[in-house]
N, CA, C and O atoms as a Tripos MOL2 file, in Angstrom:
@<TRIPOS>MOLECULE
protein
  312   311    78     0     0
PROTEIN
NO_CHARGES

@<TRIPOS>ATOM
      1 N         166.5540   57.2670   68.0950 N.3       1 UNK1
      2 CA        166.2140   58.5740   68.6220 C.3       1 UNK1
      3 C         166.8660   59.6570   67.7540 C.2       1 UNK1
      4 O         167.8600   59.1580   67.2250 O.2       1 UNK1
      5 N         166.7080   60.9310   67.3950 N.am      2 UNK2
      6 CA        166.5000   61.6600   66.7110 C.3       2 UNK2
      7 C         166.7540   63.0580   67.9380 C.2       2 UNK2
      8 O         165.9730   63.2260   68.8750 O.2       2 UNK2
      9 N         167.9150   63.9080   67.7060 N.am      3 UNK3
     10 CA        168.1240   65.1840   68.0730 C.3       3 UNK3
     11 C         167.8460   66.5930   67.6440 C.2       3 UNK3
     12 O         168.4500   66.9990   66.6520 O.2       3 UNK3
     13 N         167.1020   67.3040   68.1950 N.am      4 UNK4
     14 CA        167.1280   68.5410   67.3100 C.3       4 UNK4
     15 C         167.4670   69.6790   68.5140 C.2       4 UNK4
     16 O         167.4750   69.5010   69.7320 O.2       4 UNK4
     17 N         167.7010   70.7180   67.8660 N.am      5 UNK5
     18 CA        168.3190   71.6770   68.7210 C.3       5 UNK5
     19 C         166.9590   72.8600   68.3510 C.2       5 UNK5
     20 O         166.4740   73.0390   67.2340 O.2       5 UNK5
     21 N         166.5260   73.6050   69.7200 N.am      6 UNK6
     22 CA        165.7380   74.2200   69.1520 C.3       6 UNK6
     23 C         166.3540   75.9550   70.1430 C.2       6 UNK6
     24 O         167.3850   76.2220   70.7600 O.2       6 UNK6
     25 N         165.2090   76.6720   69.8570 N.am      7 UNK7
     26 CA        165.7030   77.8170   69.7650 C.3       7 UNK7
     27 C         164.4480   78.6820   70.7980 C.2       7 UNK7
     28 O         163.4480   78.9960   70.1530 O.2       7 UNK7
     29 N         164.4280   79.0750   72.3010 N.am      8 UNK8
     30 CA        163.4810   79.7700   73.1150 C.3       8 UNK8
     31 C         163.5530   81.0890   72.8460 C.2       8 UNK8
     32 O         164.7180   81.4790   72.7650 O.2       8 UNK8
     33 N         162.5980   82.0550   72.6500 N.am      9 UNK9
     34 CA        162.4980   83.5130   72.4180 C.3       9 UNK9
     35 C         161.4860   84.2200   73.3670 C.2       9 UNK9
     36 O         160.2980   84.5130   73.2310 O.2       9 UNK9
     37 N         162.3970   84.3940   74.3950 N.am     10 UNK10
     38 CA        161.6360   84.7080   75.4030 C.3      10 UNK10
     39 C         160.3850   85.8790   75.3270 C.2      10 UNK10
     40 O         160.9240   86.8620   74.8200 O.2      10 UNK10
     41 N         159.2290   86.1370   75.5560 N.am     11 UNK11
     42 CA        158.2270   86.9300   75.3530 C.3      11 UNK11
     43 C         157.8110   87.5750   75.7950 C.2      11 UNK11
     44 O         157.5670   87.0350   76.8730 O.2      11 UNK11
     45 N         157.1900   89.1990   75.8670 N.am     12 UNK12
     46 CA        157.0590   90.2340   77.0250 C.3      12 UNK12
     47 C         156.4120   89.8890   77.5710 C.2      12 UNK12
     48 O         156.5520   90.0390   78.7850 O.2      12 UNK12
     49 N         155.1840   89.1450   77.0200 N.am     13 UNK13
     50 CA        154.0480   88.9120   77.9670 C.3      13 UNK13
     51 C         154.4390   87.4600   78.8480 C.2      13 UNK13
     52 O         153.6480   86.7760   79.4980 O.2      13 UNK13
     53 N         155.7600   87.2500   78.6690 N.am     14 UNK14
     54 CA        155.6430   86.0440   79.5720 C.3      14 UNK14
     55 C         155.9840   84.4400   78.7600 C.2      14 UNK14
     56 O         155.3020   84.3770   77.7370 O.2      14 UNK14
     57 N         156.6410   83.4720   78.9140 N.am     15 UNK15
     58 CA        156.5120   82.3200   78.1000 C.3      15 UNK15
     59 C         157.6640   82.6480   76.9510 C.2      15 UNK15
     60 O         158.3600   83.6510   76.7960 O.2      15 UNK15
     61 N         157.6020   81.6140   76.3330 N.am     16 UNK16
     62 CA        158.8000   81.1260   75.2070 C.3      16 UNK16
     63 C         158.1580   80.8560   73.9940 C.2      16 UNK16
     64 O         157.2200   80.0590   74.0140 O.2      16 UNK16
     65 N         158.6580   81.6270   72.4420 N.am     17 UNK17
     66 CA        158.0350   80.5570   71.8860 C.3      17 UNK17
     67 C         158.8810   79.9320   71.3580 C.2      17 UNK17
     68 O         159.8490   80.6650   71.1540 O.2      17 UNK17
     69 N         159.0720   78.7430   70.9490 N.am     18 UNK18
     70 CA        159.9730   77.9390   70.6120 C.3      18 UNK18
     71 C         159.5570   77.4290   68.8930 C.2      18 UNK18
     72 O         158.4820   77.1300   68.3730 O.2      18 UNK18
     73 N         161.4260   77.5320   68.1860 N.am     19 UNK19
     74 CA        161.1570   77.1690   66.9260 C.3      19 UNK19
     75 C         162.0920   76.5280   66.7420 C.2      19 UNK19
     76 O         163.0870   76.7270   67.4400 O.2      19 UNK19
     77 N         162.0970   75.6600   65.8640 N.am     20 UNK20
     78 CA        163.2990   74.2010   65.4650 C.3      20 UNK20
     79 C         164.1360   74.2080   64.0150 C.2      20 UNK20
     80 O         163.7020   73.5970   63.0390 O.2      20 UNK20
     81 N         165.5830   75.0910   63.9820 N.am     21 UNK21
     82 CA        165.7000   75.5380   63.0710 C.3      21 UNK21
     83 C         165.7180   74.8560   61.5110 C.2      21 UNK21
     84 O         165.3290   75.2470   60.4100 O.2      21 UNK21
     85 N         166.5400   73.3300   62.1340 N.am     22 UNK22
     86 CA        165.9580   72.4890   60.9310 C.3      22 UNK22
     87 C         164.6300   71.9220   60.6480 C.2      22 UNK22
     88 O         164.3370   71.1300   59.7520 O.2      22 UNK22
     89 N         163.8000   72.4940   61.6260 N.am     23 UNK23
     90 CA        162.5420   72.0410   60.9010 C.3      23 UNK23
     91 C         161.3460   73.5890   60.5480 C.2      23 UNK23
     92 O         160.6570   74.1450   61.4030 O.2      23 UNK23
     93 N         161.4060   73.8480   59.5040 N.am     24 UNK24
     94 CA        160.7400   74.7830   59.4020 C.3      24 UNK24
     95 C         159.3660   74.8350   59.4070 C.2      24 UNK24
     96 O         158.6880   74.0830   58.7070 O.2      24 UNK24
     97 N         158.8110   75.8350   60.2920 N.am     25 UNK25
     98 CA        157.0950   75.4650   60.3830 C.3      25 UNK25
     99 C         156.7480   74.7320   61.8660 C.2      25 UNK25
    100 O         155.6870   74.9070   62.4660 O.2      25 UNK25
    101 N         157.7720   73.9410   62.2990 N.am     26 UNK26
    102 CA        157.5910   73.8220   63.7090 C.3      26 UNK26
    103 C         157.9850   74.9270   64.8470 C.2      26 UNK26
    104 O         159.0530   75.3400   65.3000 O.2      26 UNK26
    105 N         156.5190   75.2230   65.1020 N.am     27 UNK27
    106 CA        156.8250   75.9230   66.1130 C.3      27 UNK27
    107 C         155.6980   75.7480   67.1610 C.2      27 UNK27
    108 O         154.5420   75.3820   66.9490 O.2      27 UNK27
    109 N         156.4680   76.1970   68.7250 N.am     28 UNK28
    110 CA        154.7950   76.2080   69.9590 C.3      28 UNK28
    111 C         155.1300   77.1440   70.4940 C.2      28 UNK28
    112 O         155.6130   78.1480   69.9710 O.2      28 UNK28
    113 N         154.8910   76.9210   71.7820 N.am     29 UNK29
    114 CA        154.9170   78.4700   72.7790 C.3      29 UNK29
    115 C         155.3730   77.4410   74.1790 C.2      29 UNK29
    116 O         155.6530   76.2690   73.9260 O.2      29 UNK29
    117 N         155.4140   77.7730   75.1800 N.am     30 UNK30
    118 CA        155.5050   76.7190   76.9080 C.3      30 UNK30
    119 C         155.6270   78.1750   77.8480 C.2      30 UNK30
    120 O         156.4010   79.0970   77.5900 O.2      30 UNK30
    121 N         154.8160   78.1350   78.8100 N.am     31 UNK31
    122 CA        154.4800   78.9580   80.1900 C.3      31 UNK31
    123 C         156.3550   79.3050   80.3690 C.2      31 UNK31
    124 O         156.8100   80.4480   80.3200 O.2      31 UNK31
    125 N         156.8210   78.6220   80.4820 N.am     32 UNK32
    126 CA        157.9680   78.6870   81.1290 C.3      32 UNK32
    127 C         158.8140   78.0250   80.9720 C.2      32 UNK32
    128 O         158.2200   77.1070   80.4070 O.2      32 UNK32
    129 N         160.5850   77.4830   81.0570 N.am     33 UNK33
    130 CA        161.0930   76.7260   80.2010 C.3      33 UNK33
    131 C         161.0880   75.3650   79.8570 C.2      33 UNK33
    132 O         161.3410   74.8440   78.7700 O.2      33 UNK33
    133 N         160.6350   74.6530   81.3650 N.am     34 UNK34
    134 CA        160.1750   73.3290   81.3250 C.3      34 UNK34
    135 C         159.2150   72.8890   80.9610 C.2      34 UNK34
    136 O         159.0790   71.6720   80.8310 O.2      34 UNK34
    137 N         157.9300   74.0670   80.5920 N.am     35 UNK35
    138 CA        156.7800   73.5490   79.8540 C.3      35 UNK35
    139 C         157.0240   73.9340   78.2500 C.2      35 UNK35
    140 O         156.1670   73.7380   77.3890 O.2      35 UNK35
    141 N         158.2550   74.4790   78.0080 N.am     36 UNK36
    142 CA        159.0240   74.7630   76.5030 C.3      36 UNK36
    143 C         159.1840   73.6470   76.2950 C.2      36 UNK36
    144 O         158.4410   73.0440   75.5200 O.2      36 UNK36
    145 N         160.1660   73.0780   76.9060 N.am     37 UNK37
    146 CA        160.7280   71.6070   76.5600 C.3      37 UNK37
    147 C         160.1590   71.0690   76.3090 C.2      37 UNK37
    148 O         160.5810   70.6360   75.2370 O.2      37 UNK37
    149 N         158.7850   70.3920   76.6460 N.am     38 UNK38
    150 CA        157.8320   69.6330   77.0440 C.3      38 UNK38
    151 C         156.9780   69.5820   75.4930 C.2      38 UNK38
    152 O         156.7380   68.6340   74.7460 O.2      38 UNK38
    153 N         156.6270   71.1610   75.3880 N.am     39 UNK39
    154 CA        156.1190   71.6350   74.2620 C.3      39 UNK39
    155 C         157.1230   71.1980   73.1440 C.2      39 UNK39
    156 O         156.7530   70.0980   72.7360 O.2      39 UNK39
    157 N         157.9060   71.4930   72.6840 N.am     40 UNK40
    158 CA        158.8050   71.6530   71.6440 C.3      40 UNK40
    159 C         158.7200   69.9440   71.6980 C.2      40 UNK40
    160 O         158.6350   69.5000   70.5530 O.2      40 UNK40
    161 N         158.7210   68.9860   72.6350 N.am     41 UNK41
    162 CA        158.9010   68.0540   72.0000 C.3      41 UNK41
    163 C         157.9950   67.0500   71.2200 C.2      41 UNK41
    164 O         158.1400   66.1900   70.3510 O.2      41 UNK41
    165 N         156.7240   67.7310   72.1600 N.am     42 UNK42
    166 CA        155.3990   67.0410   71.4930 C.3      42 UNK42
    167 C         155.2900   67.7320   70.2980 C.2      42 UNK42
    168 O         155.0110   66.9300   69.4070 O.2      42 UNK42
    169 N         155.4200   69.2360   69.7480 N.am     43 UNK43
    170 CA        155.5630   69.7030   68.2060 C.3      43 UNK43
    171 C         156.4580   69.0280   67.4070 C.2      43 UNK43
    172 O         156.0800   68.7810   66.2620 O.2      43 UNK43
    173 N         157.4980   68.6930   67.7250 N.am     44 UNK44
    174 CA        158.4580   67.9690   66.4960 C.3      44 UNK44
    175 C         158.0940   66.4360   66.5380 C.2      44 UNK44
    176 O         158.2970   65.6860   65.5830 O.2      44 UNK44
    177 N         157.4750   65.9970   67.8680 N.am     45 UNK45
    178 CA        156.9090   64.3790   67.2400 C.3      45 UNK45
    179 C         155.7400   63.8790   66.3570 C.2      45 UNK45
    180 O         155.4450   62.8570   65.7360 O.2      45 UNK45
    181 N         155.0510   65.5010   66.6900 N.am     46 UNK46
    182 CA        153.6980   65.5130   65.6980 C.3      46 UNK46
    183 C         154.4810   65.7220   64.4990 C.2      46 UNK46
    184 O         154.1400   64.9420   63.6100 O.2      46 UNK46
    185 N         155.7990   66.8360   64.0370 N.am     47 UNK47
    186 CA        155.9160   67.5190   63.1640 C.3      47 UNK47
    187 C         156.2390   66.0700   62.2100 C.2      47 UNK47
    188 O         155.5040   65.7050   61.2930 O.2      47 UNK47
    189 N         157.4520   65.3760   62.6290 N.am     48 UNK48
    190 CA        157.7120   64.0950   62.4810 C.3      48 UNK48
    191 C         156.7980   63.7370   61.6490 C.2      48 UNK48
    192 O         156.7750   63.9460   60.4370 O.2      48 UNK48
    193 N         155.8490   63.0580   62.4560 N.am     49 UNK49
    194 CA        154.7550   62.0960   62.3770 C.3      49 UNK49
    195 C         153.7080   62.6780   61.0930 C.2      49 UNK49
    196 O         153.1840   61.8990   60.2970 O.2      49 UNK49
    197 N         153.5250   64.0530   61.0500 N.am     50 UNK50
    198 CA        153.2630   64.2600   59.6310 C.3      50 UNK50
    199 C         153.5190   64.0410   58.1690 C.2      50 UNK50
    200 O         152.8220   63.7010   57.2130 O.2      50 UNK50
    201 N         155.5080   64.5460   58.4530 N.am     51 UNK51
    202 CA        155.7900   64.2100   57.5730 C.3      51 UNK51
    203 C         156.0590   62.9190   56.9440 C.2      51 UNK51
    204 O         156.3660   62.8650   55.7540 O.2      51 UNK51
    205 N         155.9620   61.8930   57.6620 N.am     52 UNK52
    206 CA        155.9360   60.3180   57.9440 C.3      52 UNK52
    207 C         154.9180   59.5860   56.6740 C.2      52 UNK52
    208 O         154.9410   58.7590   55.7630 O.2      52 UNK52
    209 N         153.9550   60.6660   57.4490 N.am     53 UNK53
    210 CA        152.2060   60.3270   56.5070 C.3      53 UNK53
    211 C         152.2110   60.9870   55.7670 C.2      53 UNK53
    212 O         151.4160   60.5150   54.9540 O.2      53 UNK53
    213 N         152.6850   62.1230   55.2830 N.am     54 UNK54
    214 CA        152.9440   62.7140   53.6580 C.3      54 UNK54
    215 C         154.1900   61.9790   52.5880 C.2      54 UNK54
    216 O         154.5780   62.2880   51.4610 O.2      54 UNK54
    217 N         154.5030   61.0950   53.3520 N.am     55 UNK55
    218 CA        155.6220   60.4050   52.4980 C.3      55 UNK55
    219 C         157.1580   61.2070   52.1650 C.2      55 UNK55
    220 O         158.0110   61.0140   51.2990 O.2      55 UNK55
    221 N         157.0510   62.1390   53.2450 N.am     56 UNK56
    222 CA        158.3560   63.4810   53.1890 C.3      56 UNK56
    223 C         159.7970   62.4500   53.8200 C.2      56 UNK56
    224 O         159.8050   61.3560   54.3850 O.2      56 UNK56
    225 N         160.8410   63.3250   53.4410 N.am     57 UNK57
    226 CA        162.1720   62.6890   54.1550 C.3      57 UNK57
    227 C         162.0490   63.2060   55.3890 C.2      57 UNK57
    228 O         161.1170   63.9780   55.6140 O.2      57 UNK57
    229 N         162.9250   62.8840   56.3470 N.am     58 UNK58
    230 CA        162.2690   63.3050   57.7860 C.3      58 UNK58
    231 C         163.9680   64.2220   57.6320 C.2      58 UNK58
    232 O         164.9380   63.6140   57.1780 O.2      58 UNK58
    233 N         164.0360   65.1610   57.9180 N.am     59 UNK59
    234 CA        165.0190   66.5470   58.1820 C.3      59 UNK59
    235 C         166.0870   65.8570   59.2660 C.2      59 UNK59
    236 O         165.6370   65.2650   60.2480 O.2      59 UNK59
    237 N         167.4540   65.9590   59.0490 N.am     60 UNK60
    238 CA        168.1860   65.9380   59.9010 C.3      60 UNK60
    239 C         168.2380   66.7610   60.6830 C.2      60 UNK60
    240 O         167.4160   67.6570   60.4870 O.2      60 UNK60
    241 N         169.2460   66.9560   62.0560 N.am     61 UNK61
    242 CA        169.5680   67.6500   62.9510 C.3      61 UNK61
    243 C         170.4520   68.9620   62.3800 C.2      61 UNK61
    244 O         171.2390   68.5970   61.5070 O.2      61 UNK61
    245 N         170.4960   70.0620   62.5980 N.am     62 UNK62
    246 CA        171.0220   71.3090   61.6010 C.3      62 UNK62
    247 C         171.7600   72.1710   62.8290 C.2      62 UNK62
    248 O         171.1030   72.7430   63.7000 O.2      62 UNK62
    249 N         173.0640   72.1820   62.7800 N.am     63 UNK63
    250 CA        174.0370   72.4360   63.2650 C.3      63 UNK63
    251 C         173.9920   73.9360   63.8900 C.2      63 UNK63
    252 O         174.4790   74.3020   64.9600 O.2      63 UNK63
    253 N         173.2870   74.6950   62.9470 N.am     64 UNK64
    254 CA        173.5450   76.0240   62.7340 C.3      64 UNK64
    255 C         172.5760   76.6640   63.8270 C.2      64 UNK64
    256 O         171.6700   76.0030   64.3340 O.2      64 UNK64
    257 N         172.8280   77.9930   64.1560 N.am     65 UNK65
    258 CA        172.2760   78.5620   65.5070 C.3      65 UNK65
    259 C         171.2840   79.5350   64.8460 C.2      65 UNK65
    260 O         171.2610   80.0360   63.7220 O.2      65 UNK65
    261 N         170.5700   79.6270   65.7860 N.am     66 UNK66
    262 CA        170.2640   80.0760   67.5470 C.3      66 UNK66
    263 C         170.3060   78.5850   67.7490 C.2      66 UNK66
    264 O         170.1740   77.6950   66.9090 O.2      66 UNK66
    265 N         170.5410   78.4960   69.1870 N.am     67 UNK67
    266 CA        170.6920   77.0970   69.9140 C.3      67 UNK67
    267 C         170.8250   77.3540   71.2230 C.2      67 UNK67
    268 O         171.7160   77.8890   71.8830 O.2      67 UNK67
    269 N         169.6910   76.8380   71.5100 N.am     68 UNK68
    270 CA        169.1170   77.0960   73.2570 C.3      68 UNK68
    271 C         169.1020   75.7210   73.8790 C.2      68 UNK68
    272 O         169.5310   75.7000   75.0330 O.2      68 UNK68
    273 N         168.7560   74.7190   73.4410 N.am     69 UNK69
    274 CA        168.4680   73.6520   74.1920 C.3      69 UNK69
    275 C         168.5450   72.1680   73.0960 C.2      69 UNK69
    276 O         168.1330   72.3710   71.9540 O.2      69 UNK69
    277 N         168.8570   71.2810   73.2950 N.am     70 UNK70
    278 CA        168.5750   70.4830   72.7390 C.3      70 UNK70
    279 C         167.3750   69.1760   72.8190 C.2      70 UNK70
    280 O         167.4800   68.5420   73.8690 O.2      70 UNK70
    281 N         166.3090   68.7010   71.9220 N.am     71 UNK71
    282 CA        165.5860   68.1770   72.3430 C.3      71 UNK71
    283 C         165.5750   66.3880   71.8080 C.2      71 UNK71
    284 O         165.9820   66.3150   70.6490 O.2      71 UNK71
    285 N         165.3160   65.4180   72.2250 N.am     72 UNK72
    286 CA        165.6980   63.9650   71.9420 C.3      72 UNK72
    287 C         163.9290   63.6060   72.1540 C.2      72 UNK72
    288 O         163.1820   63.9310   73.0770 O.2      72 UNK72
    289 N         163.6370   62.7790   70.8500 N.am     73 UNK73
    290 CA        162.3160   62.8220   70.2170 C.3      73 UNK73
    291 C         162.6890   61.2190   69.2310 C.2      73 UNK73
    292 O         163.5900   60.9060   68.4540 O.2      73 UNK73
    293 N         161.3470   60.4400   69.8270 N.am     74 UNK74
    294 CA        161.7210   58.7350   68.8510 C.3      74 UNK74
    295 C         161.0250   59.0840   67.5830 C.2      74 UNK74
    296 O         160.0750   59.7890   67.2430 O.2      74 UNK74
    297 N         162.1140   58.0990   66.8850 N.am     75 UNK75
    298 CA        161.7360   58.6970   65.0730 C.3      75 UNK75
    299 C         160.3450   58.0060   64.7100 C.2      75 UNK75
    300 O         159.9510   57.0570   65.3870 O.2      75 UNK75
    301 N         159.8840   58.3100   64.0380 N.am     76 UNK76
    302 CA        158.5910   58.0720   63.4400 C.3      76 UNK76
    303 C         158.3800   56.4830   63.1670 C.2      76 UNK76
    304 O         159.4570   55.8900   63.2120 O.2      76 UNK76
    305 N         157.4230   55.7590   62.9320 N.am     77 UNK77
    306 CA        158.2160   54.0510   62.4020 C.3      77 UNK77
    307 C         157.6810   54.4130   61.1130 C.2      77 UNK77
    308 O         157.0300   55.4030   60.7780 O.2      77 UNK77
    309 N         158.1200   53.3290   60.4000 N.am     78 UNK78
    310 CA        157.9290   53.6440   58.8190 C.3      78 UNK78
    311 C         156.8920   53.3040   57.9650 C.2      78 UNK78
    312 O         156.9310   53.6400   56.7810 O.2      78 UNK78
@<TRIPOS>BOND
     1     1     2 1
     2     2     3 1
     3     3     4 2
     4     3     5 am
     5     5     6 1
     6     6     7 1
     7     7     8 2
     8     7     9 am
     9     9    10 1
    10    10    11 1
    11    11    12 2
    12    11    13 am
    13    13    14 1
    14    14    15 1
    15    15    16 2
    16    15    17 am
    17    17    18 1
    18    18    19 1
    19    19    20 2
    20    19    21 am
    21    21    22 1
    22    22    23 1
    23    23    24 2
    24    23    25 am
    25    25    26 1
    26    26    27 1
    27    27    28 2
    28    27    29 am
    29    29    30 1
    30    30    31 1
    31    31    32 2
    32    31    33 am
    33    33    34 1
    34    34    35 1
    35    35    36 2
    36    35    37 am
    37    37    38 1
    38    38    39 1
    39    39    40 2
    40    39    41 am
    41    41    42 1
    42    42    43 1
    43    43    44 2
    44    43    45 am
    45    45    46 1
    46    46    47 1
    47    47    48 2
    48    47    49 am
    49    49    50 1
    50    50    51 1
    51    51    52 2
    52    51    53 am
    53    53    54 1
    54    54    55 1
    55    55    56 2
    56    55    57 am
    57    57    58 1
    58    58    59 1
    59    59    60 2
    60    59    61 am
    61    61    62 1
    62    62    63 1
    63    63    64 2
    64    63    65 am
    65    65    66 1
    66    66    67 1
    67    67    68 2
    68    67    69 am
    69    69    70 1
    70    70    71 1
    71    71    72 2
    72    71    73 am
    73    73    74 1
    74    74    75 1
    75    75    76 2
    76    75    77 am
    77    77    78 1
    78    78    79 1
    79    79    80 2
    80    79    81 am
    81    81    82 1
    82    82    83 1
    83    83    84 2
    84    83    85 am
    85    85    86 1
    86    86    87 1
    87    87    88 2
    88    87    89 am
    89    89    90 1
    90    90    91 1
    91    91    92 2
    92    91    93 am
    93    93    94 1
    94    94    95 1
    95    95    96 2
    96    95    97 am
    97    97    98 1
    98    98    99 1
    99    99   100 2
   100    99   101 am
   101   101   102 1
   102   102   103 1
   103   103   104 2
   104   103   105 am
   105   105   106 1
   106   106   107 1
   107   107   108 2
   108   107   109 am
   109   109   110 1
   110   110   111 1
   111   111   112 2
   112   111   113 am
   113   113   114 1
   114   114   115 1
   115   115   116 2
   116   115   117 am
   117   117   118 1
   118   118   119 1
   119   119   120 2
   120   119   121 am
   121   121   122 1
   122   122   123 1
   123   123   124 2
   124   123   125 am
   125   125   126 1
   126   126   127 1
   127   127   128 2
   128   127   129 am
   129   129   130 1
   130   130   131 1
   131   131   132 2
   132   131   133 am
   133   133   134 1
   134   134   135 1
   135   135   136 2
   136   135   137 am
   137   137   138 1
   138   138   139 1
   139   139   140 2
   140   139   141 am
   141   141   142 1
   142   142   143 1
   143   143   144 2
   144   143   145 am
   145   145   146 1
   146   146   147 1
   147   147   148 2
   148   147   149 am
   149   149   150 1
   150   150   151 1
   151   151   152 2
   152   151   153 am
   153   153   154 1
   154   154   155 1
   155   155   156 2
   156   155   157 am
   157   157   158 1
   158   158   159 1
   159   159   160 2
   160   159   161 am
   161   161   162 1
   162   162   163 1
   163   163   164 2
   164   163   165 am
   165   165   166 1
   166   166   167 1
   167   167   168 2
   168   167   169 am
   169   169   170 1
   170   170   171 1
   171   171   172 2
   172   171   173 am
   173   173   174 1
   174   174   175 1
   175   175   176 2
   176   175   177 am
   177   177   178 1
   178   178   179 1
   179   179   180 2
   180   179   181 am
   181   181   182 1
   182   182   183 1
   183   183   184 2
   184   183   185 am
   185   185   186 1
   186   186   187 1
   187   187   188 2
   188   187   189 am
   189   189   190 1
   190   190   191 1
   191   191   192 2
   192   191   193 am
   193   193   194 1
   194   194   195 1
   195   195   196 2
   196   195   197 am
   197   197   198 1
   198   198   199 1
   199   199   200 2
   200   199   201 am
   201   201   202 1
   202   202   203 1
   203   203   204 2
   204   203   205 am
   205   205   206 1
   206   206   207 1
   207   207   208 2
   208   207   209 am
   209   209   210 1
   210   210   211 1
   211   211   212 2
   212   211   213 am
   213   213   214 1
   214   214   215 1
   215   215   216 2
   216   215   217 am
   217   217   218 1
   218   218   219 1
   219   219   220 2
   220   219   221 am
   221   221   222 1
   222   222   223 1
   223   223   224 2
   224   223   225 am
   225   225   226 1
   226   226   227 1
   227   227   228 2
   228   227   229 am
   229   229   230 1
   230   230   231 1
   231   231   232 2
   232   231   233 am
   233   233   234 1
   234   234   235 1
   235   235   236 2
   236   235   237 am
   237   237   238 1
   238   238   239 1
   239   239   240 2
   240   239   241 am
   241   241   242 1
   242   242   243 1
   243   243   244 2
   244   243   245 am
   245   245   246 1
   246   246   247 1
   247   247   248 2
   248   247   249 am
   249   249   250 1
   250   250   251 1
   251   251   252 2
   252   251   253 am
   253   253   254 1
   254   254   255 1
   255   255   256 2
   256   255   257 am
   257   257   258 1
   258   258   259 1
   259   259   260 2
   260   259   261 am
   261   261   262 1
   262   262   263 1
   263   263   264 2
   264   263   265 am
   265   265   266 1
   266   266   267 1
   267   267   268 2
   268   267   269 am
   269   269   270 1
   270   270   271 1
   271   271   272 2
   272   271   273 am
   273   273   274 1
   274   274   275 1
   275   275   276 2
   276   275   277 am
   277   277   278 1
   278   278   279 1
   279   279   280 2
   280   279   281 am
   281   281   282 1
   282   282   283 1
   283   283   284 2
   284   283   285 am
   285   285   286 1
   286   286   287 1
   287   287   288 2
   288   287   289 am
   289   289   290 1
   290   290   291 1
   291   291   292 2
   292   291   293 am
   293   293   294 1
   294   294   295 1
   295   295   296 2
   296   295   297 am
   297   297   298 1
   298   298   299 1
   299   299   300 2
   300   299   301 am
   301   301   302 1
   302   302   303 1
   303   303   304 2
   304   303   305 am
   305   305   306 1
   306   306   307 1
   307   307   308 2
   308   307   309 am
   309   309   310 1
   310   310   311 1
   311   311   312 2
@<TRIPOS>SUBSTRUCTURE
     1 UNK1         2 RESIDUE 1 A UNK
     2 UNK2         6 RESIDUE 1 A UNK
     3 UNK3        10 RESIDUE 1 A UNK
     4 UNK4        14 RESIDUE 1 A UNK
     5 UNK5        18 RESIDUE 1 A UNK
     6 UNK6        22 RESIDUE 1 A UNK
     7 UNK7        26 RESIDUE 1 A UNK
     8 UNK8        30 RESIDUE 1 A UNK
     9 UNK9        34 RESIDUE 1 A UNK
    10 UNK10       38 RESIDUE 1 A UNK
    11 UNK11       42 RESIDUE 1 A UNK
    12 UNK12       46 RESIDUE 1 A UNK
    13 UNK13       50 RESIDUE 1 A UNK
    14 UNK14       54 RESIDUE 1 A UNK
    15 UNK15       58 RESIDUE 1 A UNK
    16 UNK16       62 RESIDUE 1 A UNK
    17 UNK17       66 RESIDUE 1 A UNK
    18 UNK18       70 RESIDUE 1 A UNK
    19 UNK19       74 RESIDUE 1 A UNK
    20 UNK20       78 RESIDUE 1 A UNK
    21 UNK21       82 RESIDUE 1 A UNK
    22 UNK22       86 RESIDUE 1 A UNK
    23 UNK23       90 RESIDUE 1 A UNK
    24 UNK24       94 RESIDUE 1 A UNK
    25 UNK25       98 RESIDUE 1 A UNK
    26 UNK26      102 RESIDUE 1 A UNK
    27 UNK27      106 RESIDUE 1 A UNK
    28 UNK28      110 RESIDUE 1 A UNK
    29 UNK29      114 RESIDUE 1 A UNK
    30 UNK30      118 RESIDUE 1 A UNK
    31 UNK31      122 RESIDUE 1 A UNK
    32 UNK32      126 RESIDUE 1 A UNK
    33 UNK33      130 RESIDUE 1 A UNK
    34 UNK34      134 RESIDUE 1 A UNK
    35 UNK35      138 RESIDUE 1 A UNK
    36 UNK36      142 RESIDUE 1 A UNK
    37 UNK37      146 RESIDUE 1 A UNK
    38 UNK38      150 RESIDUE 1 A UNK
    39 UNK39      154 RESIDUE 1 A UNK
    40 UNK40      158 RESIDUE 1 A UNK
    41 UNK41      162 RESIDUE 1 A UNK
    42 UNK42      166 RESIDUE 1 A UNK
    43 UNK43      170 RESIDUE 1 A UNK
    44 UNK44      174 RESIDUE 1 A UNK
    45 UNK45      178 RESIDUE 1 A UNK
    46 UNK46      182 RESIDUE 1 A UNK
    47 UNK47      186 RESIDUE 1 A UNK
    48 UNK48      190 RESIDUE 1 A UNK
    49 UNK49      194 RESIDUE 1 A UNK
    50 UNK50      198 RESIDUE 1 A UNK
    51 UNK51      202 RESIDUE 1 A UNK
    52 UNK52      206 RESIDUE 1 A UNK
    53 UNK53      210 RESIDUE 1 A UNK
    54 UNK54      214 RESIDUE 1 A UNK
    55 UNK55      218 RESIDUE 1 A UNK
    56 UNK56      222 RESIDUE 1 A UNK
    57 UNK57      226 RESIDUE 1 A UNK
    58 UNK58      230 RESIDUE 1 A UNK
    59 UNK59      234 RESIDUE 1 A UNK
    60 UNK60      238 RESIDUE 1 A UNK
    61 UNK61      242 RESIDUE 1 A UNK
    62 UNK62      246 RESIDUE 1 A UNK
    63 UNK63      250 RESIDUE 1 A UNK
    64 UNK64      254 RESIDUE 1 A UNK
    65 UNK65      258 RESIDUE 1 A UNK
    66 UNK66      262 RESIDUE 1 A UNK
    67 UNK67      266 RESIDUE 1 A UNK
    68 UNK68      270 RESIDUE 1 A UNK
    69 UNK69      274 RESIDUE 1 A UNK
    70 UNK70      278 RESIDUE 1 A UNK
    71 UNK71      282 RESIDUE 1 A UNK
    72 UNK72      286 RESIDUE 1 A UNK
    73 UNK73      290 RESIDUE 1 A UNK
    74 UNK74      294 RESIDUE 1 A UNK
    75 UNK75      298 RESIDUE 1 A UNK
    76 UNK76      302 RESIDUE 1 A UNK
    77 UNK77      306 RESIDUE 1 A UNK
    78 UNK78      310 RESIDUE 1 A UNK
């Protein structure tokens, strides 16, 4: 399993969008924070799973903030 810490930005009109600082380019949106979570985790298993099939290194976990939540996501198989 595989940790990433991601980052909610709450929105006027309502909802979160959520971005994953070590992974750049992943990003979604969720109604509210539990459909954030939800969201953010199906984006970084796709995000994963792309880079899997492009033959990319898969990004460690990145320490550094904003840091709102943390999300636990199974690693890609090889």
């Amino acid at each position: 399993m595989l940790r990433y810490r991601i980052h909610l930005q709450p929105e006027p009109e309502g909802g979160y969008t959520v971005t994953v600082p070590s992974l750049p380019g992943c990003v979604t949106w969720g109604s509210d924070y539990r459909h954030s979570i939800e969201m953010a985790t199906e984006c970084i298993e796709g995000f994963l799973e792309t880079l899997r099939i492009q033959g990319r290194a898969i990004p460690k976990e990145d320490a550094s903030p904003p840091i709102d939540a943390v999300v636990e996501v199974r690693a890609p198989a090889a």
